[in-house]
LUMLUM-771540 format. One record per residue (C-alpha): x negated, y negated, z; residue in one letter. Coordinates in Angstrom, 3 decimals. Layout:
<kegus>
       xx       yy       zz res
        X        Y        Z   A
...
</kegus>
This chain:
<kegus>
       xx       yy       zz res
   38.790   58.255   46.860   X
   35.152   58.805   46.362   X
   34.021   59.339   42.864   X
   32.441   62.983   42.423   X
   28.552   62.852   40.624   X
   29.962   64.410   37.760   X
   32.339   61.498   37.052   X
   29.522   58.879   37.908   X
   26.717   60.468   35.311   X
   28.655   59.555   32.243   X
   29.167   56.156   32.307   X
   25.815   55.589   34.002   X
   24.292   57.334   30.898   X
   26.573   55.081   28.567   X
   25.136   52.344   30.465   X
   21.245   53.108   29.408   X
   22.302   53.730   26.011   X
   23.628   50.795   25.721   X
   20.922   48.766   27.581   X
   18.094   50.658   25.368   X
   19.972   49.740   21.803   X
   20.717   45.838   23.586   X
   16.274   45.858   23.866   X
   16.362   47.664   20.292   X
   18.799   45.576   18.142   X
   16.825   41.961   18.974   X
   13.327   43.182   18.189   X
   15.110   44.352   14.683   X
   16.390   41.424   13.636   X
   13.855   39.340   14.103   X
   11.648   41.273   12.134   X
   13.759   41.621    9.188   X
   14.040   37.860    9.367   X
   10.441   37.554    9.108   X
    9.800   40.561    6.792   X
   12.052   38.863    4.355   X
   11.982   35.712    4.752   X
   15.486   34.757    6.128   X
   14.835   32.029    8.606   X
   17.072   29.184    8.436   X
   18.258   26.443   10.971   X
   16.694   27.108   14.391   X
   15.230   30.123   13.281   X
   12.697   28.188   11.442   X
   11.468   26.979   14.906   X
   11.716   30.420   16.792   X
   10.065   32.242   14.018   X
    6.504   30.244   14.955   X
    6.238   32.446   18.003   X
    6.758   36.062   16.146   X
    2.816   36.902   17.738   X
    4.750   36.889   21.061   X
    7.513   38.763   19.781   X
    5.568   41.292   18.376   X
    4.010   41.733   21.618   X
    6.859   42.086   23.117   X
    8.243   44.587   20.757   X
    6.091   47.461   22.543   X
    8.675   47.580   25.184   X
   11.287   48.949   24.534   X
   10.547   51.692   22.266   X
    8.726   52.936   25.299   X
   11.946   51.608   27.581   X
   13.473   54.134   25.440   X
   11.544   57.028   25.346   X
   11.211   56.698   28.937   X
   14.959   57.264   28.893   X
   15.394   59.921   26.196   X
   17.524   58.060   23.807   X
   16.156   58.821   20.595   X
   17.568   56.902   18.087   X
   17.452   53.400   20.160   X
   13.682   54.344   20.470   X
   13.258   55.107   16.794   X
   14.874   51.883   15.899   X
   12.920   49.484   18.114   X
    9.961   51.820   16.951   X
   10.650   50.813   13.326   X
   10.586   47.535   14.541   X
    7.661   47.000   16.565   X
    5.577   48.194   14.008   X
    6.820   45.954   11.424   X
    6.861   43.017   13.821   X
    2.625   44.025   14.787   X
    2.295   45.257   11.062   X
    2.024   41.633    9.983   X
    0.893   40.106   12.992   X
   -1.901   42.361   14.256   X
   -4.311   41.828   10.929   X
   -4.810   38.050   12.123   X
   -7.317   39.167   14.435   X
   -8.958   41.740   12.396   X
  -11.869   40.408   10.353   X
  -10.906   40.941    6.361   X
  -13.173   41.584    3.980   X
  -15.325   38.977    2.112   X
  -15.996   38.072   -1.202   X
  -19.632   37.700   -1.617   X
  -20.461   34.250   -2.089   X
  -23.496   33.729   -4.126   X
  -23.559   29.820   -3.545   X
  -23.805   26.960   -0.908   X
  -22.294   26.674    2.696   X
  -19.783   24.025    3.046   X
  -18.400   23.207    6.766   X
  -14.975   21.665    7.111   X
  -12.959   20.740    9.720   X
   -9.465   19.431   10.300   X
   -8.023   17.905   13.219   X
   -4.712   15.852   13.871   X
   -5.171   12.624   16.240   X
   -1.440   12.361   17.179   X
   -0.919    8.923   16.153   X
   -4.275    7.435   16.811   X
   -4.459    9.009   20.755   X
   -7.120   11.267   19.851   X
  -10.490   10.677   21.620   X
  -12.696    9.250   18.311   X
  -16.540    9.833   20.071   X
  -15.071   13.684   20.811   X
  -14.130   13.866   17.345   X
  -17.810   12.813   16.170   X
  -19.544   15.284   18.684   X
  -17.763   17.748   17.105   X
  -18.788   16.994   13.942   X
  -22.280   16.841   14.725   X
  -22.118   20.149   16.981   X
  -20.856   22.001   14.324   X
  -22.649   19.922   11.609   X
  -19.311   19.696    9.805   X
  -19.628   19.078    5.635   X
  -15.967   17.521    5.089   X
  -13.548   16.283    7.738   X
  -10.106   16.380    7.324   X
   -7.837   13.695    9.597   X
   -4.163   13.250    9.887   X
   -2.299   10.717   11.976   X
   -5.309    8.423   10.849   X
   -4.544    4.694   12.087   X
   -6.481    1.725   11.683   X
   -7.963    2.442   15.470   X
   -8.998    5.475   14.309   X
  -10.875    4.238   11.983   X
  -12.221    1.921   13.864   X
  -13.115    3.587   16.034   X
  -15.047    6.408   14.351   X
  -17.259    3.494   12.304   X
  -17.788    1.823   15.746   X
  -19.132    5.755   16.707   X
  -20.617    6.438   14.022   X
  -18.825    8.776   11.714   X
  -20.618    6.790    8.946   X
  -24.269    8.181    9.571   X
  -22.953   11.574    9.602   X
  -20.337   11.538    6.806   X
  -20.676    8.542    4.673   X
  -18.728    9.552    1.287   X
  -14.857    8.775    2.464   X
  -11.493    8.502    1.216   X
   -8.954    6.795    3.859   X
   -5.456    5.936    3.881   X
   -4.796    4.220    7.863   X
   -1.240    3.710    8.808   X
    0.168    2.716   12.145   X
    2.006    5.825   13.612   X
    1.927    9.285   12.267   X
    2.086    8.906    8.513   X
   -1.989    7.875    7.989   X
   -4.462   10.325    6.136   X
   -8.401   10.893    5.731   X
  -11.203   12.679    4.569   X
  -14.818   12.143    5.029   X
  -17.733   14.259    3.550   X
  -21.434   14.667    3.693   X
  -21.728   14.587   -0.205   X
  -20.474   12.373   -2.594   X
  -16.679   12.154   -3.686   X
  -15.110   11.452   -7.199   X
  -11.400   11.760   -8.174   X
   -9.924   10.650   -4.952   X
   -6.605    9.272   -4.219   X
   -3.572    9.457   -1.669   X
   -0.677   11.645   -1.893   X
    2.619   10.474   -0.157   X
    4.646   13.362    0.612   X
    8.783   13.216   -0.332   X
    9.839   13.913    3.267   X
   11.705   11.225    5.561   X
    8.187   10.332    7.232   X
    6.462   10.520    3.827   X
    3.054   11.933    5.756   X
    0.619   10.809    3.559   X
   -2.678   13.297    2.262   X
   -6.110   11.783    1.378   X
   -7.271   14.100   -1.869   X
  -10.899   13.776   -3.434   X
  -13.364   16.078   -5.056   X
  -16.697   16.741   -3.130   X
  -20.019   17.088   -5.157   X
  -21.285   20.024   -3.158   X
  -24.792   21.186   -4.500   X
  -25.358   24.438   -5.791   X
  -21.211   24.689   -6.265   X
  -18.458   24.055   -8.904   X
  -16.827   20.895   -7.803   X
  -14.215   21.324   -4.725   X
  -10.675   19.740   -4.811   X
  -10.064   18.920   -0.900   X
   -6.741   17.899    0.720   X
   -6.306   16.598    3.788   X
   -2.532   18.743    4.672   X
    0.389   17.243    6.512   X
    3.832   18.271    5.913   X
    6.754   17.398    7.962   X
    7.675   19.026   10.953   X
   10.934   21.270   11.454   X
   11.544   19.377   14.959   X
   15.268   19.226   14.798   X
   17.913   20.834   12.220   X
   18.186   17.309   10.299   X
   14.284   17.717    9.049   X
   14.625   21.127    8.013   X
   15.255   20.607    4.082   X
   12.267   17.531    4.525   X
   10.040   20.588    5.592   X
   11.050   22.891    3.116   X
   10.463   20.103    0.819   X
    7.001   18.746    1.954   X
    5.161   22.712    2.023   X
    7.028   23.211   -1.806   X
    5.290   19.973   -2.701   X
    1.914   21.014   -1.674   X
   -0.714   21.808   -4.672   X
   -1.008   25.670   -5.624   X
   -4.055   27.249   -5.688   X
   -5.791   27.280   -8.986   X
   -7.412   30.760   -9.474   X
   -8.435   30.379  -13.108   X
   -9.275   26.969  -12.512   X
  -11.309   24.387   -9.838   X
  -11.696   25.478   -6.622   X
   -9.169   23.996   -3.962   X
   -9.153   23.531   -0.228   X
   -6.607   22.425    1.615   X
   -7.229   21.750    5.503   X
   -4.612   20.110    7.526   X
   -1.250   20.254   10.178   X
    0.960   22.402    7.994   X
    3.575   22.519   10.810   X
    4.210   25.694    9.719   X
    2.286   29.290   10.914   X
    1.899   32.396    8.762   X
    5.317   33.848    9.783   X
    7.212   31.082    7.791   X
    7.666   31.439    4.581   X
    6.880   28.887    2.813   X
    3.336   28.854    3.979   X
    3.602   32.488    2.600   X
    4.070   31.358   -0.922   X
    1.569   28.634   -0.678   X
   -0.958   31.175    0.096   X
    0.535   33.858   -2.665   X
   -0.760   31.351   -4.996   X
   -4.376   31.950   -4.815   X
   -5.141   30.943   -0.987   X
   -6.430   32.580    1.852   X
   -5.813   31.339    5.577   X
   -9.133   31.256    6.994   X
   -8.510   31.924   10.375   X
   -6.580   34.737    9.763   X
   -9.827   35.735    7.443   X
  -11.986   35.382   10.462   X
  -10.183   37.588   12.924   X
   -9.502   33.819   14.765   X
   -5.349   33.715   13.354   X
   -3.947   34.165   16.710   X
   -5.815   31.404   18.111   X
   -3.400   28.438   19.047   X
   -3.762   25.145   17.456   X
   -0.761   23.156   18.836   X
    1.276   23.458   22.155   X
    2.451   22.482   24.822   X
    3.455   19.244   23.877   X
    4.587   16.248   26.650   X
    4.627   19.118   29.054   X
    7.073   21.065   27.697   X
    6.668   24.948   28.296   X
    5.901   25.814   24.619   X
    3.802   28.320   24.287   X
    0.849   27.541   21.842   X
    1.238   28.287   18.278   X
   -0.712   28.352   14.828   X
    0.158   25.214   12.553   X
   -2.959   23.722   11.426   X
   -4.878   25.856    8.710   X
   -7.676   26.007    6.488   X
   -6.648   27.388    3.019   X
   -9.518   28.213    0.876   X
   -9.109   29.784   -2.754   X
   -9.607   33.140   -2.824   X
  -12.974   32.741   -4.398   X
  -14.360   31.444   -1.556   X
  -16.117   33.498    1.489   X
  -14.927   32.915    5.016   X
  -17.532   33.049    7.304   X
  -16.548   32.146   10.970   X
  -13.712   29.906   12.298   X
  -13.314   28.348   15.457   X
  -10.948   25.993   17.306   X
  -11.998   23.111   19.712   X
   -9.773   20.906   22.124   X
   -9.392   17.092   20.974   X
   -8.952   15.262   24.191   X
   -6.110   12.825   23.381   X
   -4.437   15.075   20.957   X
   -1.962   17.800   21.013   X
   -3.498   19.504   18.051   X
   -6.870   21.486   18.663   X
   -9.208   20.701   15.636   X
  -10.282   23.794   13.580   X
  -13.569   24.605   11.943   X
  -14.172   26.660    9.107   X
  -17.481   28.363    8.193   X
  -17.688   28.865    4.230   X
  -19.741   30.370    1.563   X
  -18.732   28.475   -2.123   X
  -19.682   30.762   -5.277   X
  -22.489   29.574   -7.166   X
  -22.076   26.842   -9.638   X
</kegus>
């Protein structure tokens, strides 16, 4: 027997009810896990791509409205503007502090191991007339080969720490150094970070940090990531100014990049307008889509001006530049 229209309508309106909460309900949890903080095990990894998310989120509030179901549209509403409340201000310009003092130029660019292309590295530098440049991954071929290059006209004040494999650290600067050292991170890999002090002129003294905590690759590194951003230095707001520059493997939407910057930093990208701008992905062909992990953190005293990001042939890790303004010494 043939089912009347009357007997059909019902359960095809259950049916969009139910499809419109099953678009809502996703959108919602994700962004109370990233409102408050909540990711654990492979949520650390999934929350990385929250930009996409938040894009995505536009859908089915109008999916619902389309439909006429209210309440599935209000929730997925609430949502979406959560989920675009903290993303969308990444590529809005924020305001400045006036800085009254010198500009400095850093960079920061990972080499994956040694693979990235060295002379590419040093017309960068010189294109962008970078101040202090911040390497991780630094091997002794690196090294090598940026002296063979030469890094050395351009940047002669250094302090490096070359390792075979991933674990190596450097900085090199324009103007001279004092108080350097190497910092060897508690994580499995113990990725190490090349610290120093840069005499700019015109400026109070700079503490800058070349940044590379572990990665949250797999569920077993998870408490060596939490362990390696905890262990990175604070910001000192009553005190010198610090810049750290770096692979965080971590983007804004994780949390403990979050508290690093509630102590006195600001991510300059995001500063910029530039803090959807991938730095990393896809990696060994893998259909990841890019994502933000390497950062410039400047104290909040300091004045982003521009920030860019530039392919390092070789690498998986696009190097980023940061344009800044130091107060006045």
């Amino acid at each position: 027997m043939t089912e009347t229209p009357a007997a059909v309508a019902p359960r095809r309106s259950r049916a969009l009810t139910g499809l419109c909460w099953l678009l809502a309900v996703p959108g919602l949890l994700w962004a109370l896990v990233r409102l408050f903080g909540l990711e654990r095990g492979p949520l650390v990894q999934l929350v990385a791509f929250t930009p996409y998310v938040a894009g995505w989120s536009l859908m089915p509030p109008l999916i619902a409205l389309a439909l006429r179901r209210w309440w599935p549209a209000s929730v997925a509403g609430v949502a979406a503007l959560a989920l675009l409340g903290v993303v969308a201000p990444r590529a809005l310009p924020a305001d400045a502090p006036r800085g009254a003092g010198p500009t400095l130029r850093i960079a920061t660019a990972n080499v994956l191991a040694g693979d990235g292309d060295a002379a590419a590295l040093i017309r960068l530098v010189r294109a962008e007339r970078v101040d202090v440049l911040a390497v991780q991954e630094f091997t002794p071929e690196t090294r090598a080969a940026l002296d063979r290059d030469g890094l050395g006209e351009l940047l002669p004040h250094r302090q490096l720490n070359p390792e075979v494999g991933t674990t190596g650290s450097a900085l090199y600067a324009r103007f001279p150094l004092s108080d350097t050292g190497i910092r060897r991170n508690p994580g499995f890999f113990g990725f190490t970070q090349a610290y120093a002090t840069v005499a700019v002129p015109g400026a109070p003294p700079v503490l800058v940090e070349s940044a590379h905590p572990s990665a949250p690759f797999s569920l077993a590194m998870l408490p060596d990531w939490f362990a390696d951003l905890r262990a990175q230095p604070r910001a000192t707001p009553d005190g010198p100014l610090r810049i750290l520059a770096g692979d965080f493997n971590a983007t804004l939407d994780h949390a403990p990049l979050r508290a690093l910057l509630d102590s006195g930093y600001v991510d300059a990208a995001a500063a910029a307008g530039q803090g959807l701008v991938g730095t990393w992905g896809p990696y060994d062909g893998d259909l990841i889509p890019p994502v933000t992990i390497d950062h410039v953190l400047v104290d909040r005293r300091v004045a982003v001006r521009t920030v860019s990001v530039h392919p390092v042939p070789g690498s998986d890790h696009r190097a980023v530049v940061a344009e800044l303004t130091l107060p006045g010494a």
